[in-house]
C-alpha positions in Angstrom: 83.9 120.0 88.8 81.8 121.7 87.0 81.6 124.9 89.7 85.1 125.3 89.2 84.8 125.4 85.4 82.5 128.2 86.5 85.0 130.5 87.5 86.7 131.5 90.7 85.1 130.3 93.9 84.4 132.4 96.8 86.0 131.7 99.8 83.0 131.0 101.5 83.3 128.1 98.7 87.2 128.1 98.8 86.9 126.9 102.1 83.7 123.7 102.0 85.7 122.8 98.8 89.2 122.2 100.7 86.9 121.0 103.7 86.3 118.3 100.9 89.1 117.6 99.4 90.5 116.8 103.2 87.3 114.6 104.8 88.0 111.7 103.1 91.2 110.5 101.3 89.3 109.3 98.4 88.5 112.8 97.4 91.2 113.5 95.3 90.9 110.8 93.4 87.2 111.8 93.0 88.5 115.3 91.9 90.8 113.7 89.4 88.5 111.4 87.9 85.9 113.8 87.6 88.2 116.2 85.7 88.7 113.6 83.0 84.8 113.3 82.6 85.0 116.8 81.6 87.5 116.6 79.2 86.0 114.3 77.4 83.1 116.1 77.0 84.6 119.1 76.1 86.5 117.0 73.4 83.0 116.0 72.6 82.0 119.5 71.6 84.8 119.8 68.7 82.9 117.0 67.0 80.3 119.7 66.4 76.2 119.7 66.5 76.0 117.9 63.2 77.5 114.8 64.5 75.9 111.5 64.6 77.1 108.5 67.0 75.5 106.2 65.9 77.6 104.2 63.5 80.2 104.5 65.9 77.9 102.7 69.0 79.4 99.7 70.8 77.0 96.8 71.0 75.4 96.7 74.6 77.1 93.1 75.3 80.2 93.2 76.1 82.7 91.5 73.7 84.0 88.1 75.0 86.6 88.2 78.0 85.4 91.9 78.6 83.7 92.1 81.9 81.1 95.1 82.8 83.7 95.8 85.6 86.4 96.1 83.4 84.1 98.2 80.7 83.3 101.2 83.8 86.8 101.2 84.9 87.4 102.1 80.9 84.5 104.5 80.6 84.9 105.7 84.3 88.3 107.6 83.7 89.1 108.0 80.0 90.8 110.9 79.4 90.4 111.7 75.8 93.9 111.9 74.2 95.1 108.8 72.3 98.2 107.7 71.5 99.4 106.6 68.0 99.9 102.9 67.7 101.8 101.7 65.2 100.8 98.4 63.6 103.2 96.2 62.2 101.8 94.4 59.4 104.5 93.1 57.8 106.1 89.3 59.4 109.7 89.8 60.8 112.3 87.4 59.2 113.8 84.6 61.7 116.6 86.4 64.0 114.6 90.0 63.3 115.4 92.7 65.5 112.4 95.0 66.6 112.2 97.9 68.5 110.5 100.5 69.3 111.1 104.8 70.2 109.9 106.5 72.9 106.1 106.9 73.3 105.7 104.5 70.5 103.7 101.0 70.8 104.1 98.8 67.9 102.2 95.5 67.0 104.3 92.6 65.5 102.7 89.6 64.2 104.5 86.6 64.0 104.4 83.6 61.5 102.6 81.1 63.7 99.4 83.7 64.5 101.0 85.0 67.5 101.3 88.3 68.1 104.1 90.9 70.2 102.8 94.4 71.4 105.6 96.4 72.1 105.8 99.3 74.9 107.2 102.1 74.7 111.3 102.1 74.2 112.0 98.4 74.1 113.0 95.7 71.9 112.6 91.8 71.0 114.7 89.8 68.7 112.8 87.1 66.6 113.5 83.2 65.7 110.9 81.2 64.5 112.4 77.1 63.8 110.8 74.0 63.5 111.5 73.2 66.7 110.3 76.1 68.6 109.0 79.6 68.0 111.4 81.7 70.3 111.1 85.5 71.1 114.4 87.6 73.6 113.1 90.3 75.2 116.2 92.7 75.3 115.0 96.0 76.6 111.4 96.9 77.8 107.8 95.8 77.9 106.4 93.0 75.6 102.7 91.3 75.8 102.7 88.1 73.7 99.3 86.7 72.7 100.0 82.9 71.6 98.5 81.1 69.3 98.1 77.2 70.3 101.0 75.5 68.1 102.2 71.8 68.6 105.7 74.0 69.0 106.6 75.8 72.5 106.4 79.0 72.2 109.2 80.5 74.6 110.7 83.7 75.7 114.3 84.7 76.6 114.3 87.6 79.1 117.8 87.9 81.0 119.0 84.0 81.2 115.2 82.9 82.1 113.3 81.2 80.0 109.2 81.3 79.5 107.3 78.5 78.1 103.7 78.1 76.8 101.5 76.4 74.0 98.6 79.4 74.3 98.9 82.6 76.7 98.5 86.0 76.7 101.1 87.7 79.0 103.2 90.6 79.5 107.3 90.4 80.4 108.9 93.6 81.5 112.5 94.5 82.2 113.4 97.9 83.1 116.7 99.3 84.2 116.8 98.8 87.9 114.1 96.7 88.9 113.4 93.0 88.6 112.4 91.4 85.4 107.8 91.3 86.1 106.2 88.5 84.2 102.5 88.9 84.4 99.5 86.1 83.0 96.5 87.6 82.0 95.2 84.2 80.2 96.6 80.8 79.6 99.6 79.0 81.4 103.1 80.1 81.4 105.9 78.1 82.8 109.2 79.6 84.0 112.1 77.2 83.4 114.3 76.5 86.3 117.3 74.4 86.0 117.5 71.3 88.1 114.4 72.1 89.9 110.7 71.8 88.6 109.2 74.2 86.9 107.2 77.1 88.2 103.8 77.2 86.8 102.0 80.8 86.1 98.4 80.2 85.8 96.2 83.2 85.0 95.8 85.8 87.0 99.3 85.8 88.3 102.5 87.5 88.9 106.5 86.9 89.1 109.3 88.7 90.1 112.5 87.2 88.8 115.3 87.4 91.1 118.6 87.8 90.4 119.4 84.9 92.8 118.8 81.4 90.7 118.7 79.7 93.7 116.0 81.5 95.7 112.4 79.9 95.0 110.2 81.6 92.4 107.2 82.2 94.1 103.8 83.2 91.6 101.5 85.6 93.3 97.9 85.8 93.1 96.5 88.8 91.7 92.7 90.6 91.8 91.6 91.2 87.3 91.1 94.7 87.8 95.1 94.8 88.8 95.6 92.8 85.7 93.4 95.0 83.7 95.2 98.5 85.3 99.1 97.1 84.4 97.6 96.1 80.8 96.2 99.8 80.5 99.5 100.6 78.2 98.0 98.8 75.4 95.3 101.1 74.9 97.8 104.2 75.3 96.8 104.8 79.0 98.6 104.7 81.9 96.4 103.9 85.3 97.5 104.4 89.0 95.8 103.5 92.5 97.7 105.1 94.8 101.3 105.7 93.5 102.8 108.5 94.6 103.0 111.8 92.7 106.8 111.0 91.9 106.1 107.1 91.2 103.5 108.5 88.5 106.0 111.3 87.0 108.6 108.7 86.3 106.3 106.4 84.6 105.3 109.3 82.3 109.4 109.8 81.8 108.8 106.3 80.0 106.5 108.0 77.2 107.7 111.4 76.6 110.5 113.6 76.5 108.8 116.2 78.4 110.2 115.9 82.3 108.0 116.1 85.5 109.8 118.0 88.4 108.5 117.9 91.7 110.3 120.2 93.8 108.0 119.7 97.4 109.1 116.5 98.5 105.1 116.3 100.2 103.9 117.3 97.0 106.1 114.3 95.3 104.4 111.9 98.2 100.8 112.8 97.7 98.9 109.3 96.0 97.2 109.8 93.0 94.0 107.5 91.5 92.9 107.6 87.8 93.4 106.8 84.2 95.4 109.5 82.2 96.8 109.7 78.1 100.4 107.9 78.1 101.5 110.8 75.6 99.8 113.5 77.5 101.9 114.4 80.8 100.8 118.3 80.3 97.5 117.5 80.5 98.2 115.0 83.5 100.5 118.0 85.6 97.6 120.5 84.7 95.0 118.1 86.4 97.4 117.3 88.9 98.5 120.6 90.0 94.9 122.0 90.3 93.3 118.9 92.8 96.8 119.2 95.0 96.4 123.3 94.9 100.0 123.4 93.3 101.7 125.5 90.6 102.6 124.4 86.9 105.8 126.2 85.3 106.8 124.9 81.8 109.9 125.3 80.8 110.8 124.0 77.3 111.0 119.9 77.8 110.6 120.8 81.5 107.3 121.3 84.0 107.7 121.8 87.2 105.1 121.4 89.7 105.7 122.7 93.4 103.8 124.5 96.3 104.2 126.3 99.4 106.4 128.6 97.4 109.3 126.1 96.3 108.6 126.8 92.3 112.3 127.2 91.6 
């Protein structure tokens, strides 16, 4: 990485370097998380030679829940541009509506201690009782932190109900694909008429299909998975192997700015690493240059192709 910050190689170089990048098929992903590495510390160098990091040092533990796997996947593929998080501080009234914009992520704390972080474009409606603290997911992506309460704590996502006393989990429903409950901590139980319930213990996944009668079945799922579909909340989006196109529509979530891949190999290539949500420039710019493909912008529009198909 840093021979190519260097300047043009030679083609003496050219040619070891793409001798590389082909050997082994984790290379790119190498490439790619190496580039972010530099980034950050050229974003470093804008802090100036005055700066001291000390009062901004993490202790060397890490914080409860965090393990030292989870902190290197973090520090291993940063790249250094932050979204803007929007905190909601205020309590929503029972039968609240909430939503977010695109590329926003909003915080909503609830009477009971619990907490909502919204994703990008989507929206919840609110109804606290004293019966039950209730939460619809209408649009979106949700993670609910729960405080223990005698109360259930429930969500309403597409005629499917969730129930908990203390969880952390995410509940997503996009356009087009089934609804994705995922457990990072806790227990979650998926209500299902006239049969028993499915229990969601952490670490696990469900699919909700649109078939009511079809068995529900929770799949077991490795932490650093958990950890990579979580990455949203800290304004970063993290693949292992998507394709090219797979990743350009998830930035389509975050941004008005378009990816357009126009080499249908190009859009197939898999990419590895941990980029900005907001940042999909930055993302086609590191993209284009491991894959050896052009970048045109074009107002809202970049366009990343090779073998000459740029138009």
């Amino acid at each position: 990485m840093a021979r190519l910050d260097r300047g043009p190689l030679t083609p003496e170089q050219g040619e070891a370097f793409q001798a590389w990048l082909q050997g082994d098929p984790r290379s790119k992903g190498a490439l790619l998380r190496a580039q972010a590495l530099s980034m950050l510390s050229e974003s470093a160098q804008a802090l100036g030679p005055d700066f001291d990091p000390a009062p901004f040092e993490e202790p060397r533990q890490s914080p409860p829940g965090i393990s030292r796997r989870k902190t290197l996947i973090w520090a291993g593929g940063a790249v250094a541009v932050t979204t803007v998080v929007a905190l909601g501080l205020n309590i929503p009234p029972a039968g609240a509506m909430i939503s977010t914009g695109r590329g926003e992520i909003r915080l909503v704390p609830l009477k009971d201690g619990s907490t909502v972080l919204l994703n990008t474009a989507s929206s919840i409606r609110v109804k606290d009782d004293a019966e039950a603290r209730r939460v619809t997911l209408l649009e979106g992506e949700a993670y609910f932190s729960v405080a223990r309460d005698p109360r259930p704590f429930t969500v309403d996502v597409d005629g499917r109900r969730l129930r908990t006393t203390q969880a952390g989990f995410r509940v997503r429903k996009l356009g087009g694909s089934p609804v994705d409950v995922l457990v990072d901590r806790g227990h979650v139980d998926l209500a299902a008429p006239n049969r028993v319930d499915v229990a969601l213990g952490a670490n696990t996944r469900l699919l909700l299909s649109d078939d009511r009668s079809a068995a529900e079945r929770p799949q077991l799922i490795a932490p650093e998975i958990v950890t990579r579909e979580l990455s949203w909340r800290e304004g970063k989006l993290a693949f292992e192997g998507e394709t090219l196109k797979q990743a350009a529509d998830t930035f389509a979530r975050y941004s008005d700015i378009r990816i357009q891949i126009h080499d249908p190999e190009l859009a197939r290539e898999p990419v590895t690493g941990l980029f900005a949500a907001n940042d999909p420039v930055g993302f086609s710019r590191a993209v284009a240059r491991v894959f050896d493909a052009t970048l045109e912008q074009q107002g809202d529009k970049i366009v990343l192709a090779r073998n000459g198909a740029a138009h």
